[in-house]
VOBA-1610 file (N, C-alpha, C; in pm, whole numbers, padded with zeros to 5 digits, always signed):
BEGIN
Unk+00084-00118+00000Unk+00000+00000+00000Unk+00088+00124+00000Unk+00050+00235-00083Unk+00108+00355-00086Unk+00030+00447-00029Unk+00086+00541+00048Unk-00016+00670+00084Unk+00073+00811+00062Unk+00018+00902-00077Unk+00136+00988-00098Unk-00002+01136-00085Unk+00096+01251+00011Unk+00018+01411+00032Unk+00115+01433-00008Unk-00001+01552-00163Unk+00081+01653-00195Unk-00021+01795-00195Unk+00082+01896-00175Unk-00003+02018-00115Unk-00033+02059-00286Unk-00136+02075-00293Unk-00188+02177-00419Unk-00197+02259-00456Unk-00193+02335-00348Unk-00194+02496-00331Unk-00206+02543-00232Unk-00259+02651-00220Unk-00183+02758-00108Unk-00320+02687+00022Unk-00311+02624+00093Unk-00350+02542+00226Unk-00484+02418+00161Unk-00451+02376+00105Unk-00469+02260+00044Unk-00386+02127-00051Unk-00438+02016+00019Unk-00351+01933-00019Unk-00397+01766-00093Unk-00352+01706-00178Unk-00436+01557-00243Unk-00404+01476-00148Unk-00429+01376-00104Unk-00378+01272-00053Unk-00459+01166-00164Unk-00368+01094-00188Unk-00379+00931-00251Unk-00424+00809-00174Unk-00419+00718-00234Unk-00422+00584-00166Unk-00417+00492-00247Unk-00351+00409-00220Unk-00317+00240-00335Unk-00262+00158-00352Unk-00299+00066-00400Unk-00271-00033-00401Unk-00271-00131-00544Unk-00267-00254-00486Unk-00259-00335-00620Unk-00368-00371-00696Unk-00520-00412-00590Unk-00614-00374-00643Unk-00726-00208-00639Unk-00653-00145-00621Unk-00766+00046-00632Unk-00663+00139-00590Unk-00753+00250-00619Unk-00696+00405-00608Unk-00778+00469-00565Unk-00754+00594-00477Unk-00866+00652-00408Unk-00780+00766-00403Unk-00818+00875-00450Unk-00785+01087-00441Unk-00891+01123-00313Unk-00842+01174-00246Unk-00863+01257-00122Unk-00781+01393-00177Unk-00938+01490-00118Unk-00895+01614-00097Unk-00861+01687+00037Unk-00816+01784+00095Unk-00777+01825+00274Unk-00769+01952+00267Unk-00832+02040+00331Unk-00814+02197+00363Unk-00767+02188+00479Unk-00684+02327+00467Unk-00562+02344+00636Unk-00721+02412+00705Unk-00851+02397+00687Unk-00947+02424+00799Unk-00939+02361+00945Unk-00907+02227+00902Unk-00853+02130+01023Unk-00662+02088+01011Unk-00659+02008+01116Unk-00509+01944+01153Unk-00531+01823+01104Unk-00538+01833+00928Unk-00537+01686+00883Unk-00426+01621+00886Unk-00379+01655+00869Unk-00160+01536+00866Unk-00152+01514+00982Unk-00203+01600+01101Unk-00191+01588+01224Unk-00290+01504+01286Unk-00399+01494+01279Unk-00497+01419+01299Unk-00491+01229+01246Unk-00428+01271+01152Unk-00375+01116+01057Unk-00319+01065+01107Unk-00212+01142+01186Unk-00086+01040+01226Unk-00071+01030+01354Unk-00190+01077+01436Unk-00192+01036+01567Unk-00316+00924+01584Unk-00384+00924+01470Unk-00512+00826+01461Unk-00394+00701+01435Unk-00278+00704+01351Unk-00235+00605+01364Unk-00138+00527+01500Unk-00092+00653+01511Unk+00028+00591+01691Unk-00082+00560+01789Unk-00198+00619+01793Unk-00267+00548+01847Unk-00318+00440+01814Unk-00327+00366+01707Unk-00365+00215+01668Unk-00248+00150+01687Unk-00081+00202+01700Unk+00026+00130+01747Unk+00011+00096+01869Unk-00026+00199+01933Unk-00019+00220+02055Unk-00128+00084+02128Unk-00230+00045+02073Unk-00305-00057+02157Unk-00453-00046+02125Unk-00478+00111+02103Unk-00634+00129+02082Unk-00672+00063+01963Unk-00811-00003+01975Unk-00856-00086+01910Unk-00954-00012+01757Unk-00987+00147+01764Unk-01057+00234+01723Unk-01007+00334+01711Unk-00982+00421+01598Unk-00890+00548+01637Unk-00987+00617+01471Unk-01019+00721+01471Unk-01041+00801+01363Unk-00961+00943+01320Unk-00946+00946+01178Unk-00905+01054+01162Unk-01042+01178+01025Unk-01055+01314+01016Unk-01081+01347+00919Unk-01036+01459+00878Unk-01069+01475+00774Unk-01028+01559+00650Unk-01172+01618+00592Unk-01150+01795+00565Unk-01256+01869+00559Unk-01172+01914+00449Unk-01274+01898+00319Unk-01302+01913+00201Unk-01387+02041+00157Unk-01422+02079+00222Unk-01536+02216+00227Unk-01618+02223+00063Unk-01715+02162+00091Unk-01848+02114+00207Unk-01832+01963+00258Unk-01723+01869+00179Unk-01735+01738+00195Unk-01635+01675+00287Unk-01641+01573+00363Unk-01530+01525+00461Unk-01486+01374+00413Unk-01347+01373+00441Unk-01342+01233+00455Unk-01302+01188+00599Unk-01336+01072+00575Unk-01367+01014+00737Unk-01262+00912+00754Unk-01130+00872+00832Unk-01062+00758+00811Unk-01104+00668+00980Unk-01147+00526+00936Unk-01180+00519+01071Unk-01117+00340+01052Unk-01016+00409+01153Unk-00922+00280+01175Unk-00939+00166+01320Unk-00908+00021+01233Unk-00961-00087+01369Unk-00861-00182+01395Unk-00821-00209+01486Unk-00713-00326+01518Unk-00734-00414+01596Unk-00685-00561+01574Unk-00722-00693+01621Unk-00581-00750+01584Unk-00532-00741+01702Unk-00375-00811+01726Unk-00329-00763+01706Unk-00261-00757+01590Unk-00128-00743+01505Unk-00168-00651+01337Unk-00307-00672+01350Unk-00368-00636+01213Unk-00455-00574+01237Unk-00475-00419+01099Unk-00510-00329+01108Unk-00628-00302+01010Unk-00729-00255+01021Unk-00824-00234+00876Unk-00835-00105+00911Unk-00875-00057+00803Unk-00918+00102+00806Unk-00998+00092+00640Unk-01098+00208+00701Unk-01195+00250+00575Unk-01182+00414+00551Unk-01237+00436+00454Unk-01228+00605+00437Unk-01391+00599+00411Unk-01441+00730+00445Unk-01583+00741+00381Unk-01549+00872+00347Unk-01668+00897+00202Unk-01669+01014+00193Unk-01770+01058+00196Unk-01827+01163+00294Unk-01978+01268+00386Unk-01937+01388+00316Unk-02157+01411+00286Unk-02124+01483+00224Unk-02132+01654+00314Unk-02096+01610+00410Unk-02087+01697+00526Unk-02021+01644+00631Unk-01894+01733+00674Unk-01792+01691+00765Unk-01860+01652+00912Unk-01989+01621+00992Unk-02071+01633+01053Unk-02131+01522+01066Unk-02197+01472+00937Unk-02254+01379+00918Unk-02228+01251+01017Unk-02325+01133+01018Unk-02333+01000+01111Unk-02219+00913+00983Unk-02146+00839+01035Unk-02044+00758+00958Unk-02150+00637+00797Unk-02302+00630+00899Unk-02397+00573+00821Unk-02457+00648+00712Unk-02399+00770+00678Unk-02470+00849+00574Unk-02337+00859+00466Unk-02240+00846+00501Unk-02091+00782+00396Unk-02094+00722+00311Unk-02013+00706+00185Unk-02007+00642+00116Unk-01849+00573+00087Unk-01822+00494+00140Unk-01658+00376+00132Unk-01626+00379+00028Unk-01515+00477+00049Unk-01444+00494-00144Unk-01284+00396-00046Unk-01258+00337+00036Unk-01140+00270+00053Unk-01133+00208+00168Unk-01111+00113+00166Unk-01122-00010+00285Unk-00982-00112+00235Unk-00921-00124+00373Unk-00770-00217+00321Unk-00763-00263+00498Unk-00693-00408+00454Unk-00660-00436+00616Unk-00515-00505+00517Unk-00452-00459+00669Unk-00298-00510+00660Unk-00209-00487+00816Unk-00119-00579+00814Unk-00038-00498+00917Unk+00019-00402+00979Unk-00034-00380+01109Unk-00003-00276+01266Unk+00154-00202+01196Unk+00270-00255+01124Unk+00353-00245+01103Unk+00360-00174+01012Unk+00311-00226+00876Unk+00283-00210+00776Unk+00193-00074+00704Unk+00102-00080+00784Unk+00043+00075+00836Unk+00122+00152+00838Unk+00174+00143+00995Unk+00324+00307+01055Unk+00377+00294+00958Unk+00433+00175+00894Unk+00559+00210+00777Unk+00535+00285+00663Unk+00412+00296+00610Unk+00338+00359+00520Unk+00325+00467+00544Unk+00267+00518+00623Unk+00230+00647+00723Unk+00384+00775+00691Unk+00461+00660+00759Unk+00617+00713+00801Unk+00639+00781+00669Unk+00648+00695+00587Unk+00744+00697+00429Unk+00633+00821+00377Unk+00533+00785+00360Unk+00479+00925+00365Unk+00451+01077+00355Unk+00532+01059+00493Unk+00542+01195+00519Unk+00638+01240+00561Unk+00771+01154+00548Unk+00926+01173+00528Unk+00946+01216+00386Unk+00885+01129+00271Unk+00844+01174+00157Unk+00785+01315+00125Unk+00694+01398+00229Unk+00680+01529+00241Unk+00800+01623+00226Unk+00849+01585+00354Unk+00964+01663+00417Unk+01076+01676+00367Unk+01096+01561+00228Unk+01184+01551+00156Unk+01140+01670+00044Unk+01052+01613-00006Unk+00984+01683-00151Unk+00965+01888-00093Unk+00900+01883+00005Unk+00881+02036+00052Unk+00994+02109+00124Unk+01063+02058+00254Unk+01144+02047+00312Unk+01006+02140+00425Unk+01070+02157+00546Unk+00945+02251+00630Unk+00919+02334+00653Unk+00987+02452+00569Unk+00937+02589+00543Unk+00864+02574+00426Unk+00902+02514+00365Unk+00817+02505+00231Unk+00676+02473+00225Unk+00694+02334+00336Unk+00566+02295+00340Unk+00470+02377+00454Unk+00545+02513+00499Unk+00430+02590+00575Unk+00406+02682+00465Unk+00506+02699+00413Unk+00471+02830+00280Unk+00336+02783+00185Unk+00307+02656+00220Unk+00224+02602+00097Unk+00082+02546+00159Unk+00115+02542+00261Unk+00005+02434+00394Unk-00044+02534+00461Unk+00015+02632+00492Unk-00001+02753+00569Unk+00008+02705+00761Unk+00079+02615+00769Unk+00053+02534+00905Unk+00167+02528+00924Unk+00247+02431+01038Unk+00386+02389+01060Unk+00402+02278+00997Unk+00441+02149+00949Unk+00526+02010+00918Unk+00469+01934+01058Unk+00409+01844+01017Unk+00339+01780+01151Unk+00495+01669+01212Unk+00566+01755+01234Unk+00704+01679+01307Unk+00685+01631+01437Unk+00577+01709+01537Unk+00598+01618+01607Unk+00479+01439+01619Unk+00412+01525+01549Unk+00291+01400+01517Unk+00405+01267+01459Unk+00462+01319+01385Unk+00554+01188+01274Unk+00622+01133+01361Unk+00696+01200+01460Unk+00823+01165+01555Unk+00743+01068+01650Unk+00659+01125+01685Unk+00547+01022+01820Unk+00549+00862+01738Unk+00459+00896+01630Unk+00441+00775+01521Unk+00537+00647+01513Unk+00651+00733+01461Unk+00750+00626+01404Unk+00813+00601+01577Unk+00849+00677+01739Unk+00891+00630+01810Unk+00786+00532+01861Unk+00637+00529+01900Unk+00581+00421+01885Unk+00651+00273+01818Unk+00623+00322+01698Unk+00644+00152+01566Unk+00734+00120+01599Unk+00883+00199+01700Unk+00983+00139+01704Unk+00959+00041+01839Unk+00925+00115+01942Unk+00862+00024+02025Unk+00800-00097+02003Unk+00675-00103+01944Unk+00636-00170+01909Unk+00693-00330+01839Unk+00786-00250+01749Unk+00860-00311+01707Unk+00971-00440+01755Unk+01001-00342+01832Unk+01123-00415+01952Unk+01039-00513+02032Unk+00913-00480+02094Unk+00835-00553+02191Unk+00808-00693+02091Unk+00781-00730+02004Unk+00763-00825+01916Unk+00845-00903+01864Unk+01014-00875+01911Unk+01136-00913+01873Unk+01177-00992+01991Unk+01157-00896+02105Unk+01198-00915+02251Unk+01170-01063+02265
//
């Protein structure tokens, strides 16, 4: 699975999604702490919680990421509402993938190291109008390392 944000313009940004079977375009306005919201919905699914959501405000439309874990393995769906507000039952599932707790953060990570590479983090405030969600990423990947190690141990 790939997950690539790129800013579009001046506080808006695409996010992707894909894989071997689909593709899914997400849109994100800096209205909310979407990169930020993403990547703590995920250290928190490292972290143990079994439920973690993230969204993304599209103005008027939201996407919804609502992530679930059972062991070691992770599913997550996206919906897209046609109001950031809306009950998760009025959505429509443009992306659903389960894969590994691991496999996830590692995705996540590459990501948005892949940001920081491509923008560097003035750039990406010059363009996001926000800061570089550094410390969201740093939490993330020190989690997975944990995690990591605990499963080795």
């Amino acid at each position: 699975m790939r997950v690539t944000w790129t800013l579009a313009g001046s506080g808006w940004a695409d996010c992707t999604l894909e894989d071997h079977r689909a593709k899914a375009e997400l849109t994100a306005s800096d209205i909310t702490s979407a990169p930020e919201e993403l990547l703590t919905a995920v250290a928190r699914l490292v972290a143990g919680e079994t439920e973690t959501r993230a969204q993304f405000e599209a103005e008027p439309i939201a996407y919804r990421w609502i992530f679930y874990r059972e062991g070691l393995d992770a599913w997550f769906r996206v919906l897209e509402l046609r109001h950031g507000s809306d009950h998760d039952n009025k959505g429509t599932e443009i992306w659903s993938s389960r894969l590994g707790i691991d496999q996830l953060a590692r995705t996540m990570i590459r990501c948005f190291d892949e940001v920081a590479q491509t923008y560097g983090e003035s750039g990406y405030r010059g363009k996001w109008g926000e800061h570089f969600p550094r410390t969201e990423l740093e939490a993330l990947r020190r989690l997975w390392g944990t995690h990591q190690h605990a499963r080795t141990t």
